[in-house]
N, C-alpha and C positions, 0 to 999 in steps of 0.2 A: 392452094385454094381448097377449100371443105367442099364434098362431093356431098348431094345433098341426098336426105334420108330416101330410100326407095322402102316402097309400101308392101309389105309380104306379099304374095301371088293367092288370089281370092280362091277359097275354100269352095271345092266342088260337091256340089247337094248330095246328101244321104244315099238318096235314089240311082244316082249316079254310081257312088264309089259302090253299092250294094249290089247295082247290077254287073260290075265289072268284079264284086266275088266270086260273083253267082256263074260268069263266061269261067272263070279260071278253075275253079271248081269243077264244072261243067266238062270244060275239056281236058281235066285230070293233071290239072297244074303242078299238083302237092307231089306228083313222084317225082318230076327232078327239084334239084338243089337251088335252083332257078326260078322255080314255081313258088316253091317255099317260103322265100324272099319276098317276092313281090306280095304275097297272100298277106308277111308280117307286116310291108308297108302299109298293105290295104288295110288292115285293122288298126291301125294306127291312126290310117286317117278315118277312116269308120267314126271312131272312139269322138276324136275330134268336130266331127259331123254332128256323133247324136249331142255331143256338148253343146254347139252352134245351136241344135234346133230347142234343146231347153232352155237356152239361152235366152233365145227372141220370143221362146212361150212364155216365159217369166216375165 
């Protein structure tokens, strides 16, 4: 039996992923290798973010 389509997990606001740079930053994320990572997720979802919001300006 076909499992049926599950809906991507809803994209959290600009302001959100922006202020969770801004802590990791903040608390000097970027020296470990750990930090690093997480910083590239976060702009990746960033990127994503400011797409969403010209998106819905359009």
């Amino acid at each position: 039996m076909p499992t049926p389509p599950t809906q991507p997990p809803r994209a959290r606001s600009l302001a959100v992923v922006n202020r969770e740079i801004r802590g990791l930053l903040a608390a000097g994320g970027l020296v470990s290798p750990e930090g690093r990572c997480r910083y590239e997720e976060l702009l990746v979802e960033w990127a994503a973010a400011v797409r969403g919001d010209v998106t819905e300006a359009a």
